[in-house]
PLY file of the C-alpha trace (Angstrom):
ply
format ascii 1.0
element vertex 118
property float x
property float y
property float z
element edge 117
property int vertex1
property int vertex2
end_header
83.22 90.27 121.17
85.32 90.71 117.92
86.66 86.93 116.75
88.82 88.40 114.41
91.06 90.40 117.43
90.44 87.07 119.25
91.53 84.90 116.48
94.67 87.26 115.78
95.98 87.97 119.25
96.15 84.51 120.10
97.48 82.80 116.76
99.95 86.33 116.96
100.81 85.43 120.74
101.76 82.18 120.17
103.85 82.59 116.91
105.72 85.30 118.83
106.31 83.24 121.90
107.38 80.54 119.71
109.96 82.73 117.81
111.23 84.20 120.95
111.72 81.15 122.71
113.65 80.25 119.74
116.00 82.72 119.64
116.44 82.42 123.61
117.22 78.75 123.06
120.09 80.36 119.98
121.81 82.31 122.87
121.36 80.70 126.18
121.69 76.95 125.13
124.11 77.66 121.96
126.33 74.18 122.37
123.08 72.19 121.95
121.72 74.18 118.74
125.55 74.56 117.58
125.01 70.58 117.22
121.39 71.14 116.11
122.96 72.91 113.25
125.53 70.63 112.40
123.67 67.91 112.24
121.30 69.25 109.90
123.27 70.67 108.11
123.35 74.28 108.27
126.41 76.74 108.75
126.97 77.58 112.74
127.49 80.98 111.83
124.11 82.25 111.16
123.15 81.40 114.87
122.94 84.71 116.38
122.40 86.87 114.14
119.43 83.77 112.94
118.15 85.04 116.58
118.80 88.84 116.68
116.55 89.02 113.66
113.55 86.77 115.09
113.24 89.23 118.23
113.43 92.40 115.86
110.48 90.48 113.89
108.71 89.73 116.60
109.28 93.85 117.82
107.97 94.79 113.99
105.11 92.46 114.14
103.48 93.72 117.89
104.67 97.44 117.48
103.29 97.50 113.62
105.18 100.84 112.86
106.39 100.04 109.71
103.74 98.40 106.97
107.55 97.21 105.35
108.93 95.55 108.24
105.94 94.10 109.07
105.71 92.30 106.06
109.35 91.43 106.04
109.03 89.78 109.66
106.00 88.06 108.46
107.97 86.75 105.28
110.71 85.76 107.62
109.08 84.11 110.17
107.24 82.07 107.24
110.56 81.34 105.67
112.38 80.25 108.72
109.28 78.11 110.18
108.87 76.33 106.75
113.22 75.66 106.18
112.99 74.53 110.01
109.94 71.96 109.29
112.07 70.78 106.36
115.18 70.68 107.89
113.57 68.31 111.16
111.36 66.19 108.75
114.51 65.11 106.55
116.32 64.27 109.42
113.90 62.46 111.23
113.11 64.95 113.92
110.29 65.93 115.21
107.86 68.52 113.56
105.61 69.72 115.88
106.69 72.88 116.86
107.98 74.41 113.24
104.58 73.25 112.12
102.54 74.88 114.19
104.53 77.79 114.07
104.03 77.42 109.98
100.15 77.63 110.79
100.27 80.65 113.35
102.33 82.79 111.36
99.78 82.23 108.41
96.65 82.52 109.99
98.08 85.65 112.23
98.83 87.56 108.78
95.52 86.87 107.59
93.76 88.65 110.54
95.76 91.22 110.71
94.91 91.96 106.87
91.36 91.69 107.46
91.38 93.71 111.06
94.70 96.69 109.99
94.41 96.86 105.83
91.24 99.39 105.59
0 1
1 2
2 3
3 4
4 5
5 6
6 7
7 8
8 9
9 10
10 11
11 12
12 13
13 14
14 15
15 16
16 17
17 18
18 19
19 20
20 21
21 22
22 23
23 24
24 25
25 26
26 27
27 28
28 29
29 30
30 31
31 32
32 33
33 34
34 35
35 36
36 37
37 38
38 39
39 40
40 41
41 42
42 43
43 44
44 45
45 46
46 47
47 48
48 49
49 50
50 51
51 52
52 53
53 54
54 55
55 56
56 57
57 58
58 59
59 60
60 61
61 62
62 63
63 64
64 65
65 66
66 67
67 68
68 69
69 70
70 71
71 72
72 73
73 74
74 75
75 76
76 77
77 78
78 79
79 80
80 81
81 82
82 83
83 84
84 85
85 86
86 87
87 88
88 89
89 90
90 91
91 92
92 93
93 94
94 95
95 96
96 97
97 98
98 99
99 100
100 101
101 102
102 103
103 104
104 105
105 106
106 107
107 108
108 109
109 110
110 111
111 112
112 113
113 114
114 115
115 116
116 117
């Protein structure tokens, strides 16, 4: 039993559930995070294509075919989970979930550098 591939695959499948449950919530419920956006702030605009780009990084992070992209989804999915915490903290939402997902996406790139980068 190899922790490391434990450790990974489950901090990996939870980041990417949480990223594409996020971008089904951006198409399928898009009046309620229209508001969402509004109220915290941030141009409506960027909704879709906010979601079109978590599913490709969740596509680059499990297929791994590009070293690049990789990183980039990584980067992203840091970026967007830290913003997100932000954005809920400052106006008095909840955190929980944009945390977490702050925490998975870290310790996911870690194992995957110690278990893919030899």
């Amino acid at each position: 039993m190899n922790w490391n591939k434990i450790i990974y695959w489950i901090s990996t499948g939870l980041m990417c559930l949480i990223f594409i449950f996020s971008a089904i919530m951006y198409f399928m419920k898009y009046e309620m995070v229209k508001g969402f956006f509004e109220a915290l702030g941030y141009p409506i605009y960027i909704i879709y294509p906010l979601a079109v780009a978590k599913l490709l990084g969740v596509v680059a992070v499990l297929s791994k075919k590009s070293k690049l992209l990789l990183e980039w989804a990584y980067a992203g999915f840091f970026f967007d989970a830290v913003l997100a915490t932000a954005a809920h903290y400052f106006a008095g939402h909840g955190i929980g979930l944009s945390a977490l997902a702050i925490l998975l996406v870290v310790v996911s790139r870690i194992f995957h550098h110690r278990l893919y980068s030899k």
